[in-house]
PASENU-37127 format. One record per residue: residue in one letter; x, z, y of N, C-alpha, C, O in turn; residue number from 1. Coordinates in nm, 2 decimals. Layout:
BEGIN
NODE  aa      nx      nz      ny     cax     caz     cay      cx      cz      cy      ox      oz      oy    i
NODE   A       X       Z       Y       X       Z       Y       X       Z       Y       X       Z       Y  NUM
...
! end
This chain:
BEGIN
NODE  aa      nx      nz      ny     cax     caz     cay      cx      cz      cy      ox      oz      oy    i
NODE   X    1.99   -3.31    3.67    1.89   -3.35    3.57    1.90   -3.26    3.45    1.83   -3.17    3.40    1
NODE   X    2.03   -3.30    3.39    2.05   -3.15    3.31    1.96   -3.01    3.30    1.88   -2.95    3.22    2
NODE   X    2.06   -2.97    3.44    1.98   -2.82    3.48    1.84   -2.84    3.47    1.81   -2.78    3.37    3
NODE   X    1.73   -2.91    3.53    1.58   -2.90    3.48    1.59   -2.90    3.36    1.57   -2.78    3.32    4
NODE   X    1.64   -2.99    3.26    1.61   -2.99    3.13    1.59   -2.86    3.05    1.49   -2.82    2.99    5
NODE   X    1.72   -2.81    3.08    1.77   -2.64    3.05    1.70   -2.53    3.08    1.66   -2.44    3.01    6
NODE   X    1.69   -2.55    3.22    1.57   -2.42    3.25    1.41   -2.45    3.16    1.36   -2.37    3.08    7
NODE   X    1.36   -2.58    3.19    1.26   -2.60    3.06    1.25   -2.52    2.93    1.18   -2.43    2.91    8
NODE   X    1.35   -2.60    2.85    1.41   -2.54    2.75    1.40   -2.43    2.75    1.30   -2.40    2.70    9
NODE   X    1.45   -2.35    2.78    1.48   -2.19    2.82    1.32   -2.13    2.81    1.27   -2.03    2.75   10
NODE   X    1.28   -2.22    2.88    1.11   -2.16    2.99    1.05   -2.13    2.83    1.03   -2.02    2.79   11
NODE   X    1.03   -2.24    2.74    0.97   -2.27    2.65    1.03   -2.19    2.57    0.94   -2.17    2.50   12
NODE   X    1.16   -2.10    2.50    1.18   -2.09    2.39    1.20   -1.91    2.43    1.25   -1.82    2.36   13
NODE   X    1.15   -1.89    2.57    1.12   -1.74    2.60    1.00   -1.73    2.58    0.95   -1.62    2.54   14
NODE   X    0.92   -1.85    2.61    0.74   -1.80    2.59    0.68   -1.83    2.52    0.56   -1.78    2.51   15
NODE   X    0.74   -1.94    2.41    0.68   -1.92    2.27    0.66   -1.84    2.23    0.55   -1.79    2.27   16
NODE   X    0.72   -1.77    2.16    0.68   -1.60    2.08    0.57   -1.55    2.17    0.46   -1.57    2.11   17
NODE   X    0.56   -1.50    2.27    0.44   -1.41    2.32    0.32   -1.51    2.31    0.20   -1.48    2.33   18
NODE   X    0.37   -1.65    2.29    0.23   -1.73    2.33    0.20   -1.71    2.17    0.09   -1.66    2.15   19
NODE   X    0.25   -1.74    2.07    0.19   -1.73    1.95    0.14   -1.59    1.90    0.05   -1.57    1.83   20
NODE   X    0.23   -1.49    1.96    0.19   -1.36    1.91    0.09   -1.32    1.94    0.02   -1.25    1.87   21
NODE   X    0.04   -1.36    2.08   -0.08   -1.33    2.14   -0.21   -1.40    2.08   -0.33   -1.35    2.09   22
NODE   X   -0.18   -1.49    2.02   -0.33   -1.61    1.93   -0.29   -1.56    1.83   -0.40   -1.50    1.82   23
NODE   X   -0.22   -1.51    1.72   -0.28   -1.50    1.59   -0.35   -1.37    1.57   -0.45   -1.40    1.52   24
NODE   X   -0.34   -1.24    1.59   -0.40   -1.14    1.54   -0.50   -1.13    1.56   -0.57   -1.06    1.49   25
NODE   X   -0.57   -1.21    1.71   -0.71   -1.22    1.75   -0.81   -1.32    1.63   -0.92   -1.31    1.57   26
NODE   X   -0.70   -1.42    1.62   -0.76   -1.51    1.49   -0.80   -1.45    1.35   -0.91   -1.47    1.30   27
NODE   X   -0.71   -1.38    1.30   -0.68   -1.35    1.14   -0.79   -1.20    1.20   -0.87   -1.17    1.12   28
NODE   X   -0.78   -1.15    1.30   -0.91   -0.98    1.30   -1.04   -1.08    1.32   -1.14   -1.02    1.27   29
NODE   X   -1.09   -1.21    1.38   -1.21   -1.25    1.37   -1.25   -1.33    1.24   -1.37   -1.37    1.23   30
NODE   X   -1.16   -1.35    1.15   -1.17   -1.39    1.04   -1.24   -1.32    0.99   -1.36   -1.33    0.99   31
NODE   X   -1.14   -1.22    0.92   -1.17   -1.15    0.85   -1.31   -1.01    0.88   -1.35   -0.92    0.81   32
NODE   X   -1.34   -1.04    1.00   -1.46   -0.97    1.05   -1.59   -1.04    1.00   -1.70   -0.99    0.96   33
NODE   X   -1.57   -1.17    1.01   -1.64   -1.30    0.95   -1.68   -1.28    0.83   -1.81   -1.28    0.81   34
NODE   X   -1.58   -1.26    0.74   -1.60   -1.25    0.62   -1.66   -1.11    0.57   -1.72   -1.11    0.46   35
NODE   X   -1.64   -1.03    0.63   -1.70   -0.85    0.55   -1.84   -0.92    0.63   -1.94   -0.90    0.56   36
NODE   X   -1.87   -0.98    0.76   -2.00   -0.96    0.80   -2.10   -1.05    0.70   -2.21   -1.02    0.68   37
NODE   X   -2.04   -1.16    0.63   -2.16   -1.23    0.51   -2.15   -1.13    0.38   -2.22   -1.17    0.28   38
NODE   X   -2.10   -1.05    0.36   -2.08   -0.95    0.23   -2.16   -0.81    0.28   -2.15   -0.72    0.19   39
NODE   X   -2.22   -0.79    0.39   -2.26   -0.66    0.42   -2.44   -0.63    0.38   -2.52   -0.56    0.43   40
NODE   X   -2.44   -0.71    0.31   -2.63   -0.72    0.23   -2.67   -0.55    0.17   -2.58   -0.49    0.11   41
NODE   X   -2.76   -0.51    0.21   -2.82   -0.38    0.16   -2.85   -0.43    0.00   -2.77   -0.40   -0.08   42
NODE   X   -2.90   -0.46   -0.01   -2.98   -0.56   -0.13   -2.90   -0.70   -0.15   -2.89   -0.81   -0.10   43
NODE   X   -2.82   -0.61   -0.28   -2.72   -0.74   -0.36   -2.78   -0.80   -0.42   -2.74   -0.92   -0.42   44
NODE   X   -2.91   -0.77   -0.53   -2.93   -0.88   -0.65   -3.11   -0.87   -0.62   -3.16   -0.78   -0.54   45
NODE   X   -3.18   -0.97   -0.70   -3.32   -0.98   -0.68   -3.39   -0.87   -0.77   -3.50   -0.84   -0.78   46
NODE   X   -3.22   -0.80   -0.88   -3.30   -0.69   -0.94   -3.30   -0.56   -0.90   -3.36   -0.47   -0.96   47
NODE   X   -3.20   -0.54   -0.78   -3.20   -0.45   -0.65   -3.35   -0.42   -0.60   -3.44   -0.33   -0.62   48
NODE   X   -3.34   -0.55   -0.52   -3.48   -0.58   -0.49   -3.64   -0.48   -0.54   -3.72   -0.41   -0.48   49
NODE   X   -3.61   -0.55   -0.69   -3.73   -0.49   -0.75   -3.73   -0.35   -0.72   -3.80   -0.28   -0.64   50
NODE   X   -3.63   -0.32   -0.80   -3.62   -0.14   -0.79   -3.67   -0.12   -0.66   -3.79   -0.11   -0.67   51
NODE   X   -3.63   -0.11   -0.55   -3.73   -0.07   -0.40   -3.78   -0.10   -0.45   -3.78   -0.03   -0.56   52
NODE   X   -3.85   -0.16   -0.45   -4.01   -0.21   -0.41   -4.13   -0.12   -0.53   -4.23   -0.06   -0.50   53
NODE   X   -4.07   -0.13   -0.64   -4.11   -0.02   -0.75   -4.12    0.15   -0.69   -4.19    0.24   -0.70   54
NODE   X   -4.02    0.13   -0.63   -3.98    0.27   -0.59   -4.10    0.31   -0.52   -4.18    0.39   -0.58   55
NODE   X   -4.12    0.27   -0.43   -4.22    0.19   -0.29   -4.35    0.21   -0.37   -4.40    0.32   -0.35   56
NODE   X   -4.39    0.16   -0.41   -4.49    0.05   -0.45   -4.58    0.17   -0.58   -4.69    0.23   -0.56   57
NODE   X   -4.48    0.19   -0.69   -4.47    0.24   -0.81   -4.56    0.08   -0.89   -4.57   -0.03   -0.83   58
NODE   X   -4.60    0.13   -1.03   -4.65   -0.04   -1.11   -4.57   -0.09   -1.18   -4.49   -0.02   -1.25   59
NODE   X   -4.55   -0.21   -1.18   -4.48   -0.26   -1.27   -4.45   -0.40   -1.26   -4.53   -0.49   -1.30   60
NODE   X   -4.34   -0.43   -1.23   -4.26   -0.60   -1.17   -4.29   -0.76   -1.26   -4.24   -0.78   -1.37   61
NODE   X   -4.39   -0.83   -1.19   -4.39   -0.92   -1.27   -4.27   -1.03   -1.27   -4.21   -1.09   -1.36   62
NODE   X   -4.26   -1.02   -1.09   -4.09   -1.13   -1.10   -4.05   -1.09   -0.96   -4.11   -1.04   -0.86   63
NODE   X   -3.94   -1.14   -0.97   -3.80   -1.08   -0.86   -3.73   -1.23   -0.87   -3.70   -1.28   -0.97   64
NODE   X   -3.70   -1.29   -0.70   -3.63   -1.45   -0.70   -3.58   -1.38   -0.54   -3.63   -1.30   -0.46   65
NODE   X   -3.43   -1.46   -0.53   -3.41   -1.49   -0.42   -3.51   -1.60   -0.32   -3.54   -1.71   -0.36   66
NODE   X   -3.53   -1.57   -0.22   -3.64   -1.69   -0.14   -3.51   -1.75   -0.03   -3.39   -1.72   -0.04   67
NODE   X   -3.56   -1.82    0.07   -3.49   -1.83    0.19   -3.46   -1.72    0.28   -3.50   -1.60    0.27   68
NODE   X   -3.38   -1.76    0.35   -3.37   -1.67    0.44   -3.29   -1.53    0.44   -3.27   -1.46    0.54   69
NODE   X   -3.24   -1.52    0.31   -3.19   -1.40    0.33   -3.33   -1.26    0.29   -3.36   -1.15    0.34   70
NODE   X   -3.39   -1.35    0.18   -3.50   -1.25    0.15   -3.52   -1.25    0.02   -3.49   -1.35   -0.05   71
NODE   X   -3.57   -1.15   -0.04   -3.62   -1.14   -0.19   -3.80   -1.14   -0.21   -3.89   -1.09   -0.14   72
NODE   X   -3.81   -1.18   -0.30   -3.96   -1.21   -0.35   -3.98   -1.09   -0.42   -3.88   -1.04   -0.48   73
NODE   X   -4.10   -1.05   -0.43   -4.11   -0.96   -0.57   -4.28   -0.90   -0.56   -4.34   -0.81   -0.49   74
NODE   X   -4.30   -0.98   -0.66   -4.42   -0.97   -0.73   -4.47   -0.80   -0.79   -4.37   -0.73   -0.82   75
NODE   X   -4.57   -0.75   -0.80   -4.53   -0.62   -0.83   -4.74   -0.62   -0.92   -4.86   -0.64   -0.89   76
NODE   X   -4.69   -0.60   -1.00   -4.85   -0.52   -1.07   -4.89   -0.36   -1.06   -4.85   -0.28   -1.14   77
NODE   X   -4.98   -0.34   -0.96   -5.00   -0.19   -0.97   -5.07   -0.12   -1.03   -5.17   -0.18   -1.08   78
NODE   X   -5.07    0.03   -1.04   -5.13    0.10   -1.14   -5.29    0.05   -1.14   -5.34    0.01   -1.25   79
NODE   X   -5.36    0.04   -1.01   -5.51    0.02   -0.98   -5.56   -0.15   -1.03   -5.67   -0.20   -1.03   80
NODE   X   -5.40   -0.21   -1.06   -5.48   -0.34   -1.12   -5.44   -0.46   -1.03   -5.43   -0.57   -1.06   81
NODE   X   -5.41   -0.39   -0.88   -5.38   -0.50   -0.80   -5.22   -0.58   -0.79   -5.12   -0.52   -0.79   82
NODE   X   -5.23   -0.72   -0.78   -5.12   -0.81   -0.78   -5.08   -0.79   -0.65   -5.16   -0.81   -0.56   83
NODE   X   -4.95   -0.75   -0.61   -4.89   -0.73   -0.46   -4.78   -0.82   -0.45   -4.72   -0.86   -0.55   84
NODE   X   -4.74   -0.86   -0.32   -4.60   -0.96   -0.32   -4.57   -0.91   -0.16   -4.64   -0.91   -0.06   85
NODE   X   -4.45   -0.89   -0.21   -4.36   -0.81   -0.11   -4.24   -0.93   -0.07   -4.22   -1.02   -0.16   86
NODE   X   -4.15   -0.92    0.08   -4.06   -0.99    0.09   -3.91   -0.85    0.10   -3.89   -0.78    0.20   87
NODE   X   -3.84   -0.85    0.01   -3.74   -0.76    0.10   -3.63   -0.83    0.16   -3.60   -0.93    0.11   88
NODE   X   -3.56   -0.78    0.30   -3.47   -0.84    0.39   -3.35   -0.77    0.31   -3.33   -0.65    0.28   89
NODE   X   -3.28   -0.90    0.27   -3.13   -0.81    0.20   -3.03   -0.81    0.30   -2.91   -0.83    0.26   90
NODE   X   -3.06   -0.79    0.41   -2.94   -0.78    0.49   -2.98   -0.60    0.52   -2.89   -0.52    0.53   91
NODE   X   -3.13   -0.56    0.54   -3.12   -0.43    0.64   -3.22   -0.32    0.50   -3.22   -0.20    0.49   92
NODE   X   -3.31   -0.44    0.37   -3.33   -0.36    0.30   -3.51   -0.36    0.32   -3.59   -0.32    0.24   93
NODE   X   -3.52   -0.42    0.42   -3.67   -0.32    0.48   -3.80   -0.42    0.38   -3.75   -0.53    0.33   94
NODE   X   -3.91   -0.39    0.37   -3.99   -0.38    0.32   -4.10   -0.46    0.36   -4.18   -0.39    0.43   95
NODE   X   -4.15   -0.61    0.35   -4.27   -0.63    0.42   -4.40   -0.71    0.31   -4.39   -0.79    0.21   96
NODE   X   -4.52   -0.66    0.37   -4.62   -0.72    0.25   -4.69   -0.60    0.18   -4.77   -0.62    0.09   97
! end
């Protein structure tokens, strides 16, 4: 009865280490992949935003708001008089409206 005990023992305090070394690096590299992928926005602020769209657009910004979704608002007054409203995607940047 011993001897089982022992070889157990043994079994377990040889395969600990590879069992843990094997689970953490996968954990702490999908973390932190986690974390740079909510930080990777083309378009950091709603006065980012504007700028495109001015760029884009040319005129002159009546207002710039974050919306849902991972989008920006932005109102834009153009040279010819007309009121435009654009959404930009701040993840890729792009342009719609």
């Amino acid at each position: 009865m011993k001897a089982l005990i022992y070889i157990l023992l043994m079994f377990a305090f040889i395969c600990s280490p590879l069992l843990i070394a094997k689970g953490t690096p996968n954990n702490v590299q999908y973390n932190s992949q986690k974390l740079q992928s909510q930080n990777n926005n083309v378009v950091k602020s709603a006065t980012h935003a504007a700028k495109l769209v001015k760029k884009r657009y040319g005129g002159k910004v009546l207002s710039s708001k974050k919306s849902s979704k991972g989008r920006y608002k932005v109102k834009l007054l153009k040279d010819d008089g007309h009121i435009i409203s654009v959404s930009v995607n701040a993840k890729t940047g792009k342009i719609k409206g």
